[in-house]
ROGUBA-797933 format. One record per atom (N, C-alpha, C): x, y, z; residue in three letters. Coordinates in steps of 0.02 Angstrom, whole numbers, plus 50000, padded with zeros to 5 digits. Layout:
REM ROGUBA-797933
XYZAla/...
REM end
This chain:
REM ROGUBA-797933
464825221250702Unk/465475224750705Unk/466045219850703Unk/466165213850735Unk/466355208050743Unk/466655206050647Unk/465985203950655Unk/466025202450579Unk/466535206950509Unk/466165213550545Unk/466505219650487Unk/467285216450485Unk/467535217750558Unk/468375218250567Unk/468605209550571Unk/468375204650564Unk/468535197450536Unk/468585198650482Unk/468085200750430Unk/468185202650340Unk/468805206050349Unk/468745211150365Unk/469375216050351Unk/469905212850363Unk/470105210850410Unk/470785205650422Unk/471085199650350Unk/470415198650333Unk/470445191750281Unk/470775197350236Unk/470285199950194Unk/470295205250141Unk/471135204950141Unk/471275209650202Unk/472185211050225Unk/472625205650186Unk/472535200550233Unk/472995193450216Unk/472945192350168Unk/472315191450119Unk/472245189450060Unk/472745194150018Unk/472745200050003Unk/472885205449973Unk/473755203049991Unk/473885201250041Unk/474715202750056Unk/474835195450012Unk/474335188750036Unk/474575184749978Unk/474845185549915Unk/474345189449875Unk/474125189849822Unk/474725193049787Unk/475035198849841Unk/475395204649805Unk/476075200149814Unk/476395196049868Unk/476755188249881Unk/476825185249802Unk/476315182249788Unk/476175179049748Unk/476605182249678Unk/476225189349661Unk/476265191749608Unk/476965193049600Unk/477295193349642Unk/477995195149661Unk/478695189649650Unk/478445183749674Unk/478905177749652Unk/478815175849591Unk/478265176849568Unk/477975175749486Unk/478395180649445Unk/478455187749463Unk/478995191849429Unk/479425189649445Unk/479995188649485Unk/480465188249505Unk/480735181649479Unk/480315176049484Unk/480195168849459Unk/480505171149357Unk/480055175349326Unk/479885178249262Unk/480625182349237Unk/481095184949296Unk/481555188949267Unk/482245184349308Unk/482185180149331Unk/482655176449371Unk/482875170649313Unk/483375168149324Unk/483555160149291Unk/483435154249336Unk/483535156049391Unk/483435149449430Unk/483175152849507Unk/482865146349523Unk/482605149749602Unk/483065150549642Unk/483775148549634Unk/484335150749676Unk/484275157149671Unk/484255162949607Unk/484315169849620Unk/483635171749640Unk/482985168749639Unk/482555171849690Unk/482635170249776Unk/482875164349795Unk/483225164849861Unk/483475170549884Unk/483965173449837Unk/484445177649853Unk/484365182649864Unk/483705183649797Unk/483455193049809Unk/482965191749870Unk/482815186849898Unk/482575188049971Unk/482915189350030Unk/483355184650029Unk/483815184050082Unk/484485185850094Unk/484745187950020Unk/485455191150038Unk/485415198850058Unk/486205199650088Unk/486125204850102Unk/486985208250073Unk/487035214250109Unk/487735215850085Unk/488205211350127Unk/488945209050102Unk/489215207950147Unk/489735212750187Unk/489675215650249Unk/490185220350255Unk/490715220050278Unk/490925213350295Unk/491655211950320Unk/491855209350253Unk/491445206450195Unk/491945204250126Unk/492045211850101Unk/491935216950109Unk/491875222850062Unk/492425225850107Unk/492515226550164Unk/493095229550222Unk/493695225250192Unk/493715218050177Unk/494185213050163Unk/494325216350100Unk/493945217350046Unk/494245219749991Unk/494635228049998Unk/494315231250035Unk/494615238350040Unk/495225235950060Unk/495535234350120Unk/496085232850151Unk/496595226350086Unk/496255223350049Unk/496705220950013Unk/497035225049957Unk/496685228749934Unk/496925234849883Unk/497335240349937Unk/497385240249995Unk/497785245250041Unk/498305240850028Unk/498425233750050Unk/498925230950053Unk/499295228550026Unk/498955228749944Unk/499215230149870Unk/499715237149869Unk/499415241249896Unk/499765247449890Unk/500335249149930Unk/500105243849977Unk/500745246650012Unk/501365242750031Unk/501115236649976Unk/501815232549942Unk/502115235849903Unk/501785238749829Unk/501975242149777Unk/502445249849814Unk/502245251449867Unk/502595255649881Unk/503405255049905Unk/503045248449965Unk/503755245249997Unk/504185242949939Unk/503995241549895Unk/504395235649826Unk/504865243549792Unk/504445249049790Unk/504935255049773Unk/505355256649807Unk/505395257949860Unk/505685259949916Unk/506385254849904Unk/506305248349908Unk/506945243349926Unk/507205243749841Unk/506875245449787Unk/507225247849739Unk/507735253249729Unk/507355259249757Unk/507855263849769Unk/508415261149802Unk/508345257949866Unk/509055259549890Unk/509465254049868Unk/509085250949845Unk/509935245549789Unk/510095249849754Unk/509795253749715Unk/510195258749678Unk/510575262049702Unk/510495264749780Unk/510995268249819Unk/511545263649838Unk/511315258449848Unk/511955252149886Unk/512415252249821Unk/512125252249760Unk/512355247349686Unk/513055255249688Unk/512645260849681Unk/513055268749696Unk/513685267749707Unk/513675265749779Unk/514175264749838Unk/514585258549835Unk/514395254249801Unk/515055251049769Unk/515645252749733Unk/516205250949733Unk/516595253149693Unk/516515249349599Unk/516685254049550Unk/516715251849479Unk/517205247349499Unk/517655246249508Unk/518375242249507Unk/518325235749541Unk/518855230649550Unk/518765224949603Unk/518755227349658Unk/518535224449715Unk/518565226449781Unk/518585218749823Unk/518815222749878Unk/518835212549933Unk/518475214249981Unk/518005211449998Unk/517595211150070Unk/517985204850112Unk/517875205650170Unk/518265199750218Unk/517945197750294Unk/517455194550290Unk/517045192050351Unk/517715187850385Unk/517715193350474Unk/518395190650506Unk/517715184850557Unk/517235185050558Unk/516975179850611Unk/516905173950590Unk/516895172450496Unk/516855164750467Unk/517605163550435Unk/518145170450441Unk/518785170750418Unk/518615165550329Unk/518345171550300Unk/518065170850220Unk/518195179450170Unk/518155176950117Unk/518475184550098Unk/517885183050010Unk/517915187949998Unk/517945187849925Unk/517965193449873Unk/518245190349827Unk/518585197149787Unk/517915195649737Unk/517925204549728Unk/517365204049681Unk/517485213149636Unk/516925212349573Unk/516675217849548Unk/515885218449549Unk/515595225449535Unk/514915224449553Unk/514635217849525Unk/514915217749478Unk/514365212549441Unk/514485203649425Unk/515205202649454Unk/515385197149471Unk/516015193949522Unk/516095186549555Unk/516565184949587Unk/516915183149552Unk/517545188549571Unk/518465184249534Unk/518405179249582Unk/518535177949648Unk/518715174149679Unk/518505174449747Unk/518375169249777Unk/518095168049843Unk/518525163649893Unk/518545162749944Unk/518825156549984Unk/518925159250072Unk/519255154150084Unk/519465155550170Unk/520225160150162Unk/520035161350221Unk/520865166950238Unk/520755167050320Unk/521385169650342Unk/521435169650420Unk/521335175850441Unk/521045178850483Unk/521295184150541Unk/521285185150610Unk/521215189650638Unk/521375192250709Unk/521325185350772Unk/521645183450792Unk/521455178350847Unk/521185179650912Unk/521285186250919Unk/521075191750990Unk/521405189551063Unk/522005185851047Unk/522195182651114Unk/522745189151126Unk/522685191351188Unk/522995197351236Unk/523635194951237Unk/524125199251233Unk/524825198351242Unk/524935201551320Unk/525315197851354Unk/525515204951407Unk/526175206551411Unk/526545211351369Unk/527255212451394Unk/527755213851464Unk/527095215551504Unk/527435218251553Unk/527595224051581Unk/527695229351629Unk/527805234751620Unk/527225239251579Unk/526795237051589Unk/526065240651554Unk/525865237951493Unk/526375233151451Unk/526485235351385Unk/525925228051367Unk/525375229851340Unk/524975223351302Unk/524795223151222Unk/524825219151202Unk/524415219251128Unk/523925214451122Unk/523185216851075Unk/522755214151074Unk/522845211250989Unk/523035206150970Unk/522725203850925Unk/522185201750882Unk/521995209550851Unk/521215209050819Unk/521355211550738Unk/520935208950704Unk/521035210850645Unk/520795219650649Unk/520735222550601Unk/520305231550608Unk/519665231650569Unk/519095233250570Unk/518405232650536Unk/518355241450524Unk/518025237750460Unk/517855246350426Unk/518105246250373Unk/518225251350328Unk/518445253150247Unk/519175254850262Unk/519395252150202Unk/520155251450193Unk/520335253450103Unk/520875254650106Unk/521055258550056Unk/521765252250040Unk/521785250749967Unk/522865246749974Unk/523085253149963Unk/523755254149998Unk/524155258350016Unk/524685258649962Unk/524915251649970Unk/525375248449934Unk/525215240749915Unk/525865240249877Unk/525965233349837Unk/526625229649844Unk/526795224849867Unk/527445222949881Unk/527475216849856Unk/528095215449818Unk/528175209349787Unk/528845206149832Unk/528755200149856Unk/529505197249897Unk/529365200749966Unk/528955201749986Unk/528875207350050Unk/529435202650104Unk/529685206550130Unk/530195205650222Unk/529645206650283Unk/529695201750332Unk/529245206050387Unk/529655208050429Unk/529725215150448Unk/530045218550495Unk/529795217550571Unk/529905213450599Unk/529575210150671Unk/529485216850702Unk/529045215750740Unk/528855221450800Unk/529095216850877Unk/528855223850895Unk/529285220750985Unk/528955216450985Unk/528095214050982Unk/527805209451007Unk/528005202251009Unk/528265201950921Unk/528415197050907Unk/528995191450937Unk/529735195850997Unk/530085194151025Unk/529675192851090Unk/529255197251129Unk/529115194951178Unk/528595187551180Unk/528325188951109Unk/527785182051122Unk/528335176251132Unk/528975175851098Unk/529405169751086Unk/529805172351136Unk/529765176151189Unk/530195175351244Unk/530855179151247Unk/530905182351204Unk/531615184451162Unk/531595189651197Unk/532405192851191Unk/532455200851207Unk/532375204351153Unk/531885210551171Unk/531845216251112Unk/532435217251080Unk/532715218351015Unk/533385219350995Unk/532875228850952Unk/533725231550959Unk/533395240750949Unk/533335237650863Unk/532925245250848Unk/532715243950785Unk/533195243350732Unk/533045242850672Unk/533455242550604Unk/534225234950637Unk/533865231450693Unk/534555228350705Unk/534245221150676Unk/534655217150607Unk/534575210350575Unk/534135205550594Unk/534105207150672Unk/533545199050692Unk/532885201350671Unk/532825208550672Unk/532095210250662Unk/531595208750599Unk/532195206350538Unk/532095206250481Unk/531985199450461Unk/531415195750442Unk/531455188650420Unk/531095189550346Unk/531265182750306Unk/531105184850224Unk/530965178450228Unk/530295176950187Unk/529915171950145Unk/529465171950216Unk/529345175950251Unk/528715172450295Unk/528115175750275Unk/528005180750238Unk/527425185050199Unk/527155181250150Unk/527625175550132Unk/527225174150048Unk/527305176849993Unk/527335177549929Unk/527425179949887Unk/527545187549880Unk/526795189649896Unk/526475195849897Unk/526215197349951Unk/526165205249960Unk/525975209750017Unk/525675215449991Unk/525205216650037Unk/524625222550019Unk/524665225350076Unk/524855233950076Unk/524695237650140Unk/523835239950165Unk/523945239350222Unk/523285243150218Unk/523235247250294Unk/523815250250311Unk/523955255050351Unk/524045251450409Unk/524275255950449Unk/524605253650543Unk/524965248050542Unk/525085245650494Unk/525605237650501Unk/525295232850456Unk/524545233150444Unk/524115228350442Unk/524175227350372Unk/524285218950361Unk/524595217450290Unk/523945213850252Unk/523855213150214Unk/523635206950191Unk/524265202150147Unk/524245195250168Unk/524855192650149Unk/524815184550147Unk/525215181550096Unk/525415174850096Unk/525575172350180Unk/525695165650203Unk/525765160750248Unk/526095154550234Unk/526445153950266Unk/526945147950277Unk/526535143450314Unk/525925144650339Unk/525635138750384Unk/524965138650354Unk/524955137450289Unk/524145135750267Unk/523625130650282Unk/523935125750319Unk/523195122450361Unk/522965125250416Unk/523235131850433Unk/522805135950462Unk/522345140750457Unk/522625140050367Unk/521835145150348Unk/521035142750360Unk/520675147650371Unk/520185147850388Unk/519905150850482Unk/520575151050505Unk/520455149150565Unk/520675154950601Unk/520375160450654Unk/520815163050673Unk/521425164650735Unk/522025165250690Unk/522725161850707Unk/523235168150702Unk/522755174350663Unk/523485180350638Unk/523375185050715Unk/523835188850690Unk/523975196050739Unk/524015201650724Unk/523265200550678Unk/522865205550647Unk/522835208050562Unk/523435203550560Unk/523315205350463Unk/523085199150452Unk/522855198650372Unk/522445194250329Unk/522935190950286Unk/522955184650306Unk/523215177950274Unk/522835174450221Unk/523055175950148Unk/523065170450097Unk/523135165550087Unk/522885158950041Unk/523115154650023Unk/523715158249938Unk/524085153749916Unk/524485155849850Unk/524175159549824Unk/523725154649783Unk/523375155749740Unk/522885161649761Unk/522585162749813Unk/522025167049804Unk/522555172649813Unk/522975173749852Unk/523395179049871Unk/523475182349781Unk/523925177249747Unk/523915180949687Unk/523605183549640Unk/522845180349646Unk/522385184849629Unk/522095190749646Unk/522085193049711Unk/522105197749762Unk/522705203949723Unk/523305199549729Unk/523835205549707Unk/523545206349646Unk/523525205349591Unk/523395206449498Unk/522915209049521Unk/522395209749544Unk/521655214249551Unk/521605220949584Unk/521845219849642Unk/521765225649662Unk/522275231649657Unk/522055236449648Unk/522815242449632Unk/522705246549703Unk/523245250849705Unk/523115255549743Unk/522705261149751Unk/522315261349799Unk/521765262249810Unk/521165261049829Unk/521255253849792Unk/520685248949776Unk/520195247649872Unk/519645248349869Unk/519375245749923Unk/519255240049961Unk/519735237650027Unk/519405233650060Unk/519115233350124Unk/518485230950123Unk/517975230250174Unk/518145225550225Unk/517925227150292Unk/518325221450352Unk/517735220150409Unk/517425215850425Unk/516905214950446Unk/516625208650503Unk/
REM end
């Protein structure tokens, strides 16, 4: 009995050789090199390279989506520009630039708001700030007068004089040209241009000459400026 089940065991092994054997010999027979019989033994799927590829085609997609998305809304921003020149005016680097959608007329420094508190007294204060937000020119003034406000006597110590009375009125301190742009607030030439860049006004926007007069020839009434 011994005997029987020793044969039988051999028989087994032999047979699993054999069918071993016959097997690398095919595989050997339809393979190019024993690297791809390695492989058909031992590889397997990989399932974190196949998760890696799913998630890279997600993240293909969901660039191509994001990349639409920030298309559209330039088209909405591009919208919301004006056709015409327009002036944007960063008051925190006191920089301006005149532009149309599609190119700069002109760029440079300009002055505004200095934010230093006035106190008149009797309640009465002014804050010197430029105004942020969309602006419209009102007007256009060539030779502009500045009609002083009270502030302007109390900062220099002066007595208020009533209105429409001569001291209130000084000429050549605007600069050439003047642009309204409501509540007082000018954009305008300067008699003290090594102070452009810097802010020094009491709330309107100071030119150099030259950019000022490009400013005036460009923009008409109406025209948009941005304050920021």
């Amino acid at each position: 009995m011994e005997n029987r089940g020793s044969a039988g065991k051999v028989i087994i092994v032999a047979g699993m050789f054999i069918v071993s054997v016959w097997l690398v010999i095919f595989l050997f027979l339809n393979s190019a090199t024993l690297k791809e019989i390695a492989f058909s033994f031992y590889s397997y799927r990989d399932p974190l390279g196949a998760l890696a590829e799913k998630d890279s085609v997600q993240l293909v997609k969901q660039i191509n989506s994001v990349n639409k998305k920030i298309a559209t809304l330039q088209k909405r921003i591009e919208n919301l520009m004006p056709y015409g020149p327009y002036m944007v005016v960063n008051t925190t680097k006191n920089t301006f630039v005149l532009r149309t959608r599609k190119e700069i007329i002109v760029e440079g420094i300009c002055s505004t708001g200095s934010y230093v508190l006035l106190d008149g007294g009797k309640g009465k204060q002014w804050m010197f700030k430029t105004p942020k937000g969309q602006f419209r020119i009102l007007s256009k003034i060539v030779d502009p007068v500045w009609i002083k406000p009270d502030w302007a006597f109390v900062e220099e110590s002066l007595p208020v004089p009533p209105r429409n009375h001569p001291d209130r009125y000084e000429y050549g301190t605007l600069g050439d040209y003047a642009l309204s742009l409501g509540d007082g607030y000018l954009i305008h030439g300067t008699l003290y241009q090594r102070f452009l860049g810097l802010p020094v006004t009491h709330g309107c926007i100071r030119l150099g000459d030259e950019d000022l007069k490009a400013v005036y020839k460009n923009l008409d009434i109406g025209s948009r400026v941005y304050i920021y």
